[in-house]
C-alpha positions as CSV (number, residue, x, y, z in Angstrom):
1,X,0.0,0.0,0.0
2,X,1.1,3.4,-1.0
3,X,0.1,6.6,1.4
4,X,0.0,9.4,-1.2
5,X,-0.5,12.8,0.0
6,X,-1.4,15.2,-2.9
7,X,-3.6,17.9,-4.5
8,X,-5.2,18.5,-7.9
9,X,-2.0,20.0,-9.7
10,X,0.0,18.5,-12.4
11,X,2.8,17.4,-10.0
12,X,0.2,15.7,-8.4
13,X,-1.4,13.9,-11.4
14,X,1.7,12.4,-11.8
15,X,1.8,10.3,-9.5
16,X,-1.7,9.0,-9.2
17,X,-1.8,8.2,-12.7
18,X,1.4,6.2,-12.2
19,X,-0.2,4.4,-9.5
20,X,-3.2,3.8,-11.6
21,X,-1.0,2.6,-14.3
22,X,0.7,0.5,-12.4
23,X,-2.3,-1.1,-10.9
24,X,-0.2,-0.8,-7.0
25,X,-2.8,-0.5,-4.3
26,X,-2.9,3.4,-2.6
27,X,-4.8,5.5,-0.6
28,X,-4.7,9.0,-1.3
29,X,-5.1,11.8,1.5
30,X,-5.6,15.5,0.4
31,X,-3.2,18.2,1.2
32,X,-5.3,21.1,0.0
33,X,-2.9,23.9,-1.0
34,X,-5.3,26.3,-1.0
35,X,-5.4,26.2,2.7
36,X,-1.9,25.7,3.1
37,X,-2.0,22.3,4.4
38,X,1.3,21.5,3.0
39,X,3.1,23.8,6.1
40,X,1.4,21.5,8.7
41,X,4.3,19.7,10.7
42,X,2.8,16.3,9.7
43,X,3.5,16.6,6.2
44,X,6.7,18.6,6.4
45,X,7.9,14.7,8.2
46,X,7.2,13.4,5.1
47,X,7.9,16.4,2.7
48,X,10.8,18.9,3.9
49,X,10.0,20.6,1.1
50,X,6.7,21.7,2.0
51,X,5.3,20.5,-1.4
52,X,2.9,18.1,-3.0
53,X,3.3,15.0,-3.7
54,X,4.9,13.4,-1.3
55,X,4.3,9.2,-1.0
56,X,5.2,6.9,2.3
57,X,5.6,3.1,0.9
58,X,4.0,1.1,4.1
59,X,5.6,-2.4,2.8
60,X,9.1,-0.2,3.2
61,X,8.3,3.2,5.6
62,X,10.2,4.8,2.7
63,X,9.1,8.4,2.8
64,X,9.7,9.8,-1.0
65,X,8.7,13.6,-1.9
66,X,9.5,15.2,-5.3
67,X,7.4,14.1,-8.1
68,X,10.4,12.7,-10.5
69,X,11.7,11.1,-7.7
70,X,8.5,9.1,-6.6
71,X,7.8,8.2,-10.3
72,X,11.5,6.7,-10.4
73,X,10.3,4.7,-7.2
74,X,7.5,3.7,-8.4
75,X,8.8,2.3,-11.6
76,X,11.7,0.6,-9.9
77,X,9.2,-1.1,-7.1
78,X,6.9,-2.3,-9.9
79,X,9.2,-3.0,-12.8
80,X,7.0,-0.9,-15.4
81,X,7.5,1.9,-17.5
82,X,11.0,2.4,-17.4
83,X,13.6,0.4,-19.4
84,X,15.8,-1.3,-17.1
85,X,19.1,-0.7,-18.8
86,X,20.1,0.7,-22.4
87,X,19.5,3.4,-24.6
88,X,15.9,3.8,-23.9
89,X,16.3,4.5,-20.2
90,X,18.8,7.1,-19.9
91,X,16.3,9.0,-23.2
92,X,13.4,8.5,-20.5
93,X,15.8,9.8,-17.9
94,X,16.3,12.8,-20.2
95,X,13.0,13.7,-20.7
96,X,12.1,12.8,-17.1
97,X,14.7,16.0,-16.3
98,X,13.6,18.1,-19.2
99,X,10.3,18.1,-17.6
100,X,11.5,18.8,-14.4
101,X,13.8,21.5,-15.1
102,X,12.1,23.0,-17.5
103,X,8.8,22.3,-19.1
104,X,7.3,22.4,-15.6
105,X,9.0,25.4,-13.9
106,X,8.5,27.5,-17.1
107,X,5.3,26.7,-17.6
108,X,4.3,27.5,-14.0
109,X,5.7,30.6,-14.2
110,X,3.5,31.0,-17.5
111,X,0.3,30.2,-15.2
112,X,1.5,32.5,-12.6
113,X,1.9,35.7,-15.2
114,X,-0.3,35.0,-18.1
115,X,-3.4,33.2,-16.3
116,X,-3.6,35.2,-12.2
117,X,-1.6,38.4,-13.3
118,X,-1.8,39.3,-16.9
119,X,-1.0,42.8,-17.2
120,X,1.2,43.5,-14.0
121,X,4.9,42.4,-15.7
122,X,4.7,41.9,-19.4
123,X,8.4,41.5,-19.3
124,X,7.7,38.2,-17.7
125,X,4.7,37.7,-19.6
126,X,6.5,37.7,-23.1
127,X,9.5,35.8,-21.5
128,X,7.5,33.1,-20.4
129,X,5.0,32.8,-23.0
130,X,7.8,32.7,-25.5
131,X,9.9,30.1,-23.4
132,X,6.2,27.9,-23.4
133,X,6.0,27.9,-26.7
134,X,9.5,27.0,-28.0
135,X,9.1,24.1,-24.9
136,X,6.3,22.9,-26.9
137,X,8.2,23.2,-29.8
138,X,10.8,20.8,-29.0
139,X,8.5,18.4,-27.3
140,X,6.7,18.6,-30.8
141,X,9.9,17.9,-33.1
142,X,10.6,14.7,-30.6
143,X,7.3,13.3,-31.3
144,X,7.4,13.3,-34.7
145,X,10.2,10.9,-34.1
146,X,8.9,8.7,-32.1
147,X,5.3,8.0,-30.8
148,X,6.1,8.7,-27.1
149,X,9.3,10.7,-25.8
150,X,10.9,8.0,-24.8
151,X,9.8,5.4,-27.6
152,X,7.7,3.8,-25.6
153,X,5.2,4.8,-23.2
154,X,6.8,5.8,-20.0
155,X,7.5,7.5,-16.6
156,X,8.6,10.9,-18.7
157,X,5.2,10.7,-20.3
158,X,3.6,10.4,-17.5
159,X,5.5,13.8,-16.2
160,X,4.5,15.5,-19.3
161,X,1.4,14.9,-20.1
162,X,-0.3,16.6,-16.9
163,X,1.7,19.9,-17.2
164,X,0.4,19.4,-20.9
165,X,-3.1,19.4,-19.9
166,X,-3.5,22.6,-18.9
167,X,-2.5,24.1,-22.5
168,X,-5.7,26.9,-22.0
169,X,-4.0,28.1,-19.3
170,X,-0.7,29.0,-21.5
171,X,-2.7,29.8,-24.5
172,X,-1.4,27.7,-26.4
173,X,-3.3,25.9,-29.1
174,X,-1.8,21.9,-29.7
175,X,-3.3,22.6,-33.5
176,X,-0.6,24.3,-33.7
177,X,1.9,21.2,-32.7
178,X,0.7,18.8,-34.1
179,X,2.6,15.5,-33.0
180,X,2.1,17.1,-29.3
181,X,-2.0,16.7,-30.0
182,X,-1.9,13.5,-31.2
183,X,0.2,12.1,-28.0
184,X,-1.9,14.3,-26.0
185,X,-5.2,12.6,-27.7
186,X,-3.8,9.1,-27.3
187,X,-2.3,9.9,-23.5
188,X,-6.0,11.2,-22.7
189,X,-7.8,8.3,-23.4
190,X,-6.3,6.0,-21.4
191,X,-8.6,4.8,-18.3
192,X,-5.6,5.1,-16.1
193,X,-4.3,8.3,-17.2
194,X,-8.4,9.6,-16.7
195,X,-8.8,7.5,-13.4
196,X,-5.2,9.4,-11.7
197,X,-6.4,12.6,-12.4
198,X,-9.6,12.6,-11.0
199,X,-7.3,12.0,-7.7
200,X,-7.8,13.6,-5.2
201,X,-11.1,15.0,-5.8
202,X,-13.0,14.8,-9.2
203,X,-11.9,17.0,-11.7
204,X,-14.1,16.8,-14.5
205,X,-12.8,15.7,-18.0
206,X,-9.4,16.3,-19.2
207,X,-9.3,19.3,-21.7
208,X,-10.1,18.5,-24.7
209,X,-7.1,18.9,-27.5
210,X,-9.5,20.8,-29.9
């Protein structure tokens, strides 16, 4: 049994959808951000960091927080969606670490300026906005290479897709990327990926690409 604390954010989608891909029994337990449940001194045992998700494996009482992190975890404790040796998992380890370095951080910033502050700093509005869409650019050029980032469908996906999902916040339009809207089609309609991120509260239906 997995304990996984998280919240309705694309770090958190992650991992449930992992979870749900890999069919591993968890129970999930809100940390709602909004009221700044993540600063409690319960969690911060489990998350230093103050941040969702954080997981505690009970067959282990390994405590694991960052989302990268737990998805390696996960993989490795279940054997699924990451190569075990070879080319194909040091490419999902470099687009596990593109998404966390960059094609999550940016785009947060994006949601931060161009979605709750447009107008106040259009500096950072062009910076960002720019940033997002050259992001999508080169996660675009990759999958008209092959049919997921890594080749085949994987943990780096899985770190993707969610940050993906909220495109409308970006304003950005995947018709105008389109190897990024057909992964994003065929990521979306996979019961697991639409089970995880209902987790931890519904959220209605994945945007649609179109």
């Amino acid at each position: 049994m997995i304990e996984l604390y998280t919240w309705g954010t694309p770090n958190g989608r992650k991992v449930s959808i992992m979870l749900e891909e890999i069919g591993m029994p968890y129970r999930a337990h809100p940390i709602d951000i909004n009221k700044d449940e993540q600063f409690a001194p319960a969690f911060l045992k489990v998350s230093p960091n103050n941040k969702i998700p954080a997981i505690v494996d009970a067959d282990t009482g390994q405590s694991i927080f960052e989302s990268g992190a737990i998805l390696m975890y996960l993989a490795e404790k279940s054997g699924k969606l990451w190569a075990k040796s070879g080319p194909a998992k040091w490419q999902t380890m470099e687009w596990l670490m593109w998404q966390m370095a960059g094609f999550g951080p940016i785009l947060g910033q994006t949601h931060h300026f161009v979605k709750y502050n447009p107008g106040k700093a259009p500096y950072a509005e062009a910076r960002f906005s720019a940033e997002t869409d050259r992001l999508y650019s080169v996660l675009d050029k990759r999958l008209g290479e092959a049919a997921f980032v890594a080749g085949d469908y994987s943990i780096a996906d899985i770190a993707i897709f969610p940050w993906a999902a909220r495109f409308e916040w970006q304003r950005i339009s995947l018709e105008e990327f389109p190897n990024v809207k057909r992964w994003y089609d065929e990521i979306a309609a996979r019961p697991a990926v639409q089970r995880g991120y209902d987790v931890p509260m519904p959220a209605g239906p994945i945007p649609k690409s179109l």
